[in-house]
C-alpha positions as CSV (number, residue, x, y, z in Angstrom):
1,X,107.7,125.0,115.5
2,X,106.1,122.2,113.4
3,X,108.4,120.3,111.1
4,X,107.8,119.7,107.3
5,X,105.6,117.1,105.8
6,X,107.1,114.2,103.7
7,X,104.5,112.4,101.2
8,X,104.5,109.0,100.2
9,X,102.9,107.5,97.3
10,X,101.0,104.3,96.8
11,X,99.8,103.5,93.1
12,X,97.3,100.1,92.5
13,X,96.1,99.2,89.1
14,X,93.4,96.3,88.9
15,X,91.2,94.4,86.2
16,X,87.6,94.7,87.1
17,X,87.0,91.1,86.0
18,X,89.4,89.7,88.0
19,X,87.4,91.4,91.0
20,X,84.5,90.5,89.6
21,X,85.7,86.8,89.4
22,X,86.5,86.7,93.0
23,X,83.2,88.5,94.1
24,X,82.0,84.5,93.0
25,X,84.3,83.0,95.6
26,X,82.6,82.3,99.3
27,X,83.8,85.0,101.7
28,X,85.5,87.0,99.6
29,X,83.5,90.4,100.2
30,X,83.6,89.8,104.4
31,X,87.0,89.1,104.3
32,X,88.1,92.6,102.2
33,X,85.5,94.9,102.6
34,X,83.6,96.4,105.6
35,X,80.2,96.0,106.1
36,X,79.7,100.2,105.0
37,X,81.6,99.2,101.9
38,X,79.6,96.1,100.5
39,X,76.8,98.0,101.4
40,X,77.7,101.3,98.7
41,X,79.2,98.6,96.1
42,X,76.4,96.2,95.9
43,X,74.2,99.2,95.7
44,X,75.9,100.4,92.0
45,X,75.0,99.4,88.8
46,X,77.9,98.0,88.4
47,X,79.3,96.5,91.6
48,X,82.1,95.1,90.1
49,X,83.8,98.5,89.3
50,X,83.2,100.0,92.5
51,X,84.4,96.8,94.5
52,X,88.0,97.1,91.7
53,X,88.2,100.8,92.7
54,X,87.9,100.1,96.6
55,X,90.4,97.1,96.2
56,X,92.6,99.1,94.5
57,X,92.2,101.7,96.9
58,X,93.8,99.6,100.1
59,X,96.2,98.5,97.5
60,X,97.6,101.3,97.1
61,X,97.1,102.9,101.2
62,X,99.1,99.5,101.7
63,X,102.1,100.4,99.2
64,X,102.4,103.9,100.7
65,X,102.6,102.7,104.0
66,X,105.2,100.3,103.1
67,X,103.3,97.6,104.8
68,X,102.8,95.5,102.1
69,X,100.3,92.9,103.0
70,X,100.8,93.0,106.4
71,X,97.3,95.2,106.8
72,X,93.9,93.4,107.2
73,X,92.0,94.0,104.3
74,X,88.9,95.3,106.3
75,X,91.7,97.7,108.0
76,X,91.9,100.4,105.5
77,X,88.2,101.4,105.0
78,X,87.3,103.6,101.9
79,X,84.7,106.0,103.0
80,X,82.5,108.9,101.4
81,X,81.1,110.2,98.5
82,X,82.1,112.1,96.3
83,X,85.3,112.2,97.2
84,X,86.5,109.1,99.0
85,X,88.2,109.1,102.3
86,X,90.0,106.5,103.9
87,X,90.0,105.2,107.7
88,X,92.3,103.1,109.3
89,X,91.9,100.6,112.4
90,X,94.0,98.0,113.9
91,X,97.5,97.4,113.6
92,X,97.2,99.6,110.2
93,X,96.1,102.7,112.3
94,X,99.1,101.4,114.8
95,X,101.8,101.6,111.7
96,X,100.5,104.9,110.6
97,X,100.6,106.5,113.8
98,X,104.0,105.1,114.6
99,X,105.0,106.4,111.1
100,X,103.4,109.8,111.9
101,X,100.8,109.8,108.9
102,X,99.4,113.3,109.2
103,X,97.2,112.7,106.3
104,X,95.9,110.1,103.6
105,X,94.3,111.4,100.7
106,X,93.1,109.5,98.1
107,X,92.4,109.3,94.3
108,X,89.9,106.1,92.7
109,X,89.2,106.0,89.0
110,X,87.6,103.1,86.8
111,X,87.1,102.6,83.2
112,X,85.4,99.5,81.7
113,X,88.0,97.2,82.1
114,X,90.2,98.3,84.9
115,X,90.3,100.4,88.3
116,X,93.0,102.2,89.4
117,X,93.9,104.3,93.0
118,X,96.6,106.5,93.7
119,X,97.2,107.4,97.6
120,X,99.4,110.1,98.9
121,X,100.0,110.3,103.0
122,X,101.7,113.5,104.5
123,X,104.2,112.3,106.9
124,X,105.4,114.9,109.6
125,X,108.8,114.9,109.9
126,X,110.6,115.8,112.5
């Protein structure tokens, strides 16, 4: 019999100009994003937001896996539209599977001023 599922919650709030701020700074976008996710954000309107929303995203996949900032940034991919997805690699995947991370699903929101992400894994437990 399976066991029951345990969530976890990871909550990341961010001002879109202090994204947009470090978007200035050499190497910034190859150092956090994937190549797929520069590609969609420098393809909006407003990169900016989407960039804020994406950070904030592996912000908060980070805080529910209690890794902190021990994840590459390029590690936790945000994927798909509409509804965003998120894919892990590395030593991130490594954690996740070691923690038995059934699922991560994932909530992105942005206003003018700030982005926010909310991430909830399902943890089988044993």
């Amino acid at each position: 019999m399976a066991g029951s599922a345990a969530l976890r919650v990871g909550l990341d709030l961010i001002e879109i100009e202090r994204v947009r701020s470090a978007l200035e700074r050499p190497r910034f976008r190859e150092r956090c994003f994937t190549e797929a996710e520069r590609g969609y954000c420098d393809s909006r309107a407003n990169p900016a937001q989407s960039y804020a929303a994406r950070f904030a995203g592996k912000e908060a996949v980070g805080k529910a896996l209690g890794c902190g900032l021990r994840f590459t940034w390029k590690e936790i991919e945000i994927v798909g539209r509409p509804r965003p997805s998120v894919s892990l690699s590395g030593k991130t995947k490594a954690w996740a599977e070691k923690m038995k991370v059934e699922q991560v699903d994932l909530s992105m929101t942005h206003s003018r001023g700030m982005a926010a992400a909310v991430a909830i894994l399902s943890i089988e437990e044993e």
